[in-house]
C-alpha positions as CSV (number, residue, x, y, z in Angstrom):
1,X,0.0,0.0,0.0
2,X,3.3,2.4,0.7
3,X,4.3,2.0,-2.9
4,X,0.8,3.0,-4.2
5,X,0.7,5.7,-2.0
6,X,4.4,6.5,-2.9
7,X,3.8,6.8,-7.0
8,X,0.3,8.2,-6.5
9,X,1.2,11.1,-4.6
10,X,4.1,11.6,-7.1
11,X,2.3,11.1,-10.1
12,X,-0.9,13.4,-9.1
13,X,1.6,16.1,-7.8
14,X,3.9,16.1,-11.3
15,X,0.3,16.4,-13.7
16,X,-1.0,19.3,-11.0
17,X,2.6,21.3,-11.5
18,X,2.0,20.6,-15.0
19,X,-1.4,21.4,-14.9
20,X,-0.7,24.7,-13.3
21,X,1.8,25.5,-15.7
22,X,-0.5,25.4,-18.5
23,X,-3.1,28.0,-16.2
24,X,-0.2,30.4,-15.8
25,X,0.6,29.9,-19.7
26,X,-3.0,30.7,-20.1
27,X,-3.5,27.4,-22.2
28,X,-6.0,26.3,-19.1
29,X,-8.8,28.9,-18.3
30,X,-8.2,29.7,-14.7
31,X,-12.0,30.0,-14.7
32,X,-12.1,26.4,-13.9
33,X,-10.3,26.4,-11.2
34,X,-10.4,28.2,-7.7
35,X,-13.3,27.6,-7.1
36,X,-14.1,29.7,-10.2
37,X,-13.7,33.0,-8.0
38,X,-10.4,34.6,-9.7
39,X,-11.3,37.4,-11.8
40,X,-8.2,38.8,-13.0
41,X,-4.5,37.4,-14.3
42,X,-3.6,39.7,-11.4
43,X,-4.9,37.1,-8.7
44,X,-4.9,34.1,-11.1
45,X,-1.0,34.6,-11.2
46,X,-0.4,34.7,-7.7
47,X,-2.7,31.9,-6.9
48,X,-0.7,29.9,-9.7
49,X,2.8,30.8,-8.3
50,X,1.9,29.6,-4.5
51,X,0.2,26.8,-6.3
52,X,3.2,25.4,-8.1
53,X,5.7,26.3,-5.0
54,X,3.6,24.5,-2.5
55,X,3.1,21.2,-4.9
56,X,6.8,21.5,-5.8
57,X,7.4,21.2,-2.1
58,X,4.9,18.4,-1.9
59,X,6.8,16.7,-4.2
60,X,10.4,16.9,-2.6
61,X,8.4,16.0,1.0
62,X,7.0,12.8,-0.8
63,X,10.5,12.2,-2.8
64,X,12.6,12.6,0.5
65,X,10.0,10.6,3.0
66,X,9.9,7.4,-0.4
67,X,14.0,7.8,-0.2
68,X,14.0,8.2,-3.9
69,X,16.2,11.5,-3.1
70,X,18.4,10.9,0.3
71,X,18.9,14.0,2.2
72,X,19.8,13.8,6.5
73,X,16.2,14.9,7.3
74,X,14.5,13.6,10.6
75,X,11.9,11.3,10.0
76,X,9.5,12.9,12.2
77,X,9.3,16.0,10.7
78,X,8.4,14.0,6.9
79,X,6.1,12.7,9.3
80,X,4.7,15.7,10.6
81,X,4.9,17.3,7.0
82,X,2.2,14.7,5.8
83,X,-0.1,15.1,7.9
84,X,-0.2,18.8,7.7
85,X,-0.5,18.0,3.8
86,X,-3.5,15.3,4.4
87,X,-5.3,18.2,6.3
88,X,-5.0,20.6,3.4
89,X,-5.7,18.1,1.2
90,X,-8.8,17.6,3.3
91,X,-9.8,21.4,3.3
92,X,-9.2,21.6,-0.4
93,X,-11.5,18.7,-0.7
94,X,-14.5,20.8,1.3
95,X,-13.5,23.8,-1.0
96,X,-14.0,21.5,-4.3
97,X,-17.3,20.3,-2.9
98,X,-18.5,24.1,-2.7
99,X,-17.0,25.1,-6.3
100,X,-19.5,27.0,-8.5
101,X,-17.4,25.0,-11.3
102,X,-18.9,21.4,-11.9
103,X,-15.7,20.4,-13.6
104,X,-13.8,21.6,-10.6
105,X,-16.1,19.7,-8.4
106,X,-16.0,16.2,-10.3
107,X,-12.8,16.1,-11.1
108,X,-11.0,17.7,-8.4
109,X,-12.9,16.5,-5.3
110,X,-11.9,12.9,-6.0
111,X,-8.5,13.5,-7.0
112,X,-7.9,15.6,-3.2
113,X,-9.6,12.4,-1.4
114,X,-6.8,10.2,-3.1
115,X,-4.2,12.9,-1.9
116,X,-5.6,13.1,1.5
117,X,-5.5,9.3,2.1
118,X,-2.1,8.7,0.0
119,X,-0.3,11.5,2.5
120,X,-2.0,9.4,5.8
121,X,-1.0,6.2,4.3
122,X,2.6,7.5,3.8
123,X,2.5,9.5,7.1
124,X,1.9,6.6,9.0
125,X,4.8,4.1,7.5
C-alpha cells in the first residue's frame, strides 16, 4: 500500500505542476479552477505561483520521506509534513465540494480524497 501511496502522490503532484503551468501559460482557463472566483490574471498569477511552489514542495516532501532523493532529514518532521498536507488536502476537498465549477467539483474532489488518504498512508509508514 506504501508504494501505491508512494507513485500516486508523485504522479498526481507532477500532472498538477504541469497542470498549473498550462493555467499560468494561459492554455488552461483559470476559470475552472479556484473555485471559479479569480477574476483577473492579477490574482490568477499569484494563486498559480503559490500553487506550483507549494506542490513543488509536496513533491520533494513525498521524494525525501519514499527515499528516492536521500537528504539527512529527521523522520518525524516528513512525518509531521504529511499530515499537515492530508489536512489541506482535506480542506481543499471541502472547498471543491463548494466550487461553482462542476468540472472543478467532479474532477478535483476525487483527485484531493486520493491525496488526503495517500499523505495518511505515507504519514503513518
Amino acid at each position: 500500500m506504501k508504494e501505491i501511496a508512494q507513485i500516486g502522490l508523485l504522479s498526481i503532484f507532477s500532472l498538477t505542476i504541469v497542470f498549473h503551468l498550462l493555467i499560468l501559460l494561459k492554455i488552461i482557463p483559470y476559470t475552472i479552477v479556484w473555485g471559479a472566483r479569480l477574476k483577473s490574471d492579477e490574482a490568477m498569477y499569484k494563486f498559480e505561483i503559490v500553487s506550483i511552489t507549494l506542490h513543488i514542495i509536496f513533491l520533494f516532501v513525498v521524494l525525501f520521506k519514499s527515499n528516492y532523493l536521500i537528504l539527512d532529514i529527521n523522520g518525524n518532521i516528513l512525518n509531521i509534513t504529511l499530515w499537515i498536507m492530508a489536512g489541506l488536502f482535506l480542506l481543499n476537498t471541502v472547498g471543491n465540494l463548494f466550487s461553482k465549477n462542476k468540472l472543478e467539483k467532479s474532477i478535483f474532489t476525487p483527485v484531493t480524497i486520493l491525496l488526503t488518504i495517500f499523505a495518511i498512508i505515507l504519514a503513518l509508514n
